[in-house]
C-alpha positions in Angstrom: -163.3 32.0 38.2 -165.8 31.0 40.9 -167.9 34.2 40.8 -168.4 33.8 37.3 -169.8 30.7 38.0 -171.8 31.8 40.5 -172.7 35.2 38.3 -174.0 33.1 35.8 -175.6 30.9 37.9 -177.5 33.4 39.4 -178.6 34.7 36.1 -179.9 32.0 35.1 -182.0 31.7 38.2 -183.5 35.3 38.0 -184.2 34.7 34.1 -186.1 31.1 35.5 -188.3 32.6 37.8 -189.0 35.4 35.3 -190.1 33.3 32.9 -192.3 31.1 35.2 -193.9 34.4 36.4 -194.1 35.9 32.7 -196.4 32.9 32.5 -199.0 34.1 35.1 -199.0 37.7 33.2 -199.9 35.6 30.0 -202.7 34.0 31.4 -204.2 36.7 34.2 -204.5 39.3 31.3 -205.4 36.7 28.4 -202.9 37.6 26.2 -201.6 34.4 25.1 -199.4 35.6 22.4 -196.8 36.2 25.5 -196.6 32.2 25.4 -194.1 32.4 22.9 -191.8 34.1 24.8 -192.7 31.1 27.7 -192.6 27.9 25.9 -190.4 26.5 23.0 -192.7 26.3 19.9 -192.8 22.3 20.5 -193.5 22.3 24.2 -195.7 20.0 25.6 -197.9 21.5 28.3 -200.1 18.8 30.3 -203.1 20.2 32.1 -204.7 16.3 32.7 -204.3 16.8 36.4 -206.8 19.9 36.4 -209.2 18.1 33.6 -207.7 19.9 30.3 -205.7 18.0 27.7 -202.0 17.2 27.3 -200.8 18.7 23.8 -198.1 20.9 22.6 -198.5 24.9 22.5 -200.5 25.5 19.2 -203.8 23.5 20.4 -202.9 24.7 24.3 -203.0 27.7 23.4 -206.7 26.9 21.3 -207.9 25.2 25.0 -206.4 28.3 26.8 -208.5 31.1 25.1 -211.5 28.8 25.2 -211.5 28.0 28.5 -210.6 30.9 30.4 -213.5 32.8 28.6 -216.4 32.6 31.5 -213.4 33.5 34.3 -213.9 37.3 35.4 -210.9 37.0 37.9 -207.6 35.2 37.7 -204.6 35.7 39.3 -201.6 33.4 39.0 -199.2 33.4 41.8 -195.9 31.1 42.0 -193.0 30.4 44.9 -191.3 28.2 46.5 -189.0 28.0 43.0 -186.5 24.8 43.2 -184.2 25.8 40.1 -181.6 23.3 38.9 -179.6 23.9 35.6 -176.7 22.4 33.9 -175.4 23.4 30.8 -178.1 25.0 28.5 -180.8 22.5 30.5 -182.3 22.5 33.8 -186.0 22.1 35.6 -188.0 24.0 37.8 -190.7 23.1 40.6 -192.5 25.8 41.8 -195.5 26.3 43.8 -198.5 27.7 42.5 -201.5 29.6 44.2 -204.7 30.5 41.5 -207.6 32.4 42.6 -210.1 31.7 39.7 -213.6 33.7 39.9 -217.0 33.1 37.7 -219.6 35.3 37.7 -222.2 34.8 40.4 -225.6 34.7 40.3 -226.2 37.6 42.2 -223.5 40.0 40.1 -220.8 39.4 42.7 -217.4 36.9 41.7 -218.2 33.2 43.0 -214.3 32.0 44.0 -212.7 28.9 44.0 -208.2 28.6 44.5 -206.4 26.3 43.3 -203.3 24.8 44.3 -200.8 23.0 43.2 -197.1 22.9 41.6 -195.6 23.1 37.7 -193.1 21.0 37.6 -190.7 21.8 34.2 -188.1 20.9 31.8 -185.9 24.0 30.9 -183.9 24.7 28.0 -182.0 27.0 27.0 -182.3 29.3 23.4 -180.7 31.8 21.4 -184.1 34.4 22.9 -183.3 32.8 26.4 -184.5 30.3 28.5 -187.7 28.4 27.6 -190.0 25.8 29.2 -190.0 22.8 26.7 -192.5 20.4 28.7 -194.8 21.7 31.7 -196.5 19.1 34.1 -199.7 20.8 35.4 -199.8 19.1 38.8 -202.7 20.6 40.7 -203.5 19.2 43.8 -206.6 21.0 45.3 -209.7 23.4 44.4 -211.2 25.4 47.6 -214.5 27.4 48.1 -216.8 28.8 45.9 -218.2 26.8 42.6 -215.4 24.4 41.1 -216.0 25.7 37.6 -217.5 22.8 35.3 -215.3 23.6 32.5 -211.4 22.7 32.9 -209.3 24.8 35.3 -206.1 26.5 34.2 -203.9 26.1 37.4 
């Protein structure tokens, strides 16, 4: 009985971290519409701490496509993933790492990283395990231009 436990368990784990690197994909190649397979459709996503709004996934999704429209390079990275679930609930802190370029006034990529952690409630649905609330909780920009428009850790 144990190793079911620890079967499922450890399913549920690689389906997490998945789903919080199906997340980067979403945003590095701007196809947003791979959100739905992220978030609940009621998820509240809170991007205060990088200077975007705090909303649920309809008018995120709205800020998303408008904001990462002057970015020529992102790249989303995450680690560090402390997974806890219980039942069909659980949340995740993971570390993230986000090269953001603009274009520079010399043609070349003018790039700033940002740092920082998404710390998540979890649930789980009949399509599998979905973030219901995301806290954006990015704690640094380095190098290059911060970008005067909000960042999308």
């Amino acid at each position: 009985m144990a190793s079911r436990a620890l079967i499922a368990s450890l399913r549920d784990r690689v389906e997490i971290e998945d789903l919080l690197t199906l997340y980067c994909t979403a945003i590095d190649s701007r196809d947003l519409d791979l959100l739905d397979r992220v978030f609940t459709p009621d998820a509240v996503i809170d991007y205060t701490r990088s200077g975007g709004p705090r909303d649920e996934l309809p008018a995120i999704r709205a800020w998303l496509a408008r904001v990462l429209q002057p970015f020529v390079l992102l790249q989303h990275m995450v680690s560090n993933f402390v997974i806890e679930t219980e039942g069909d609930h659980g949340t995740s802190v993971c570390s993230f790492f986000n090269p953001m370029g603009l274009p520079g006034p010399d043609g070349g990529v003018q790039t700033t990283f940002y740092g920082g952690f998404y710390r998540d409630r979890l649930v789980r649905t009949p399509a599998g395990w979905r973030i219901c609330e995301r806290v954006n909780d990015q704690r640094y920009p380095h190098g290059g231009p911060v970008a005067r428009t909000p960042t999308v850790g």
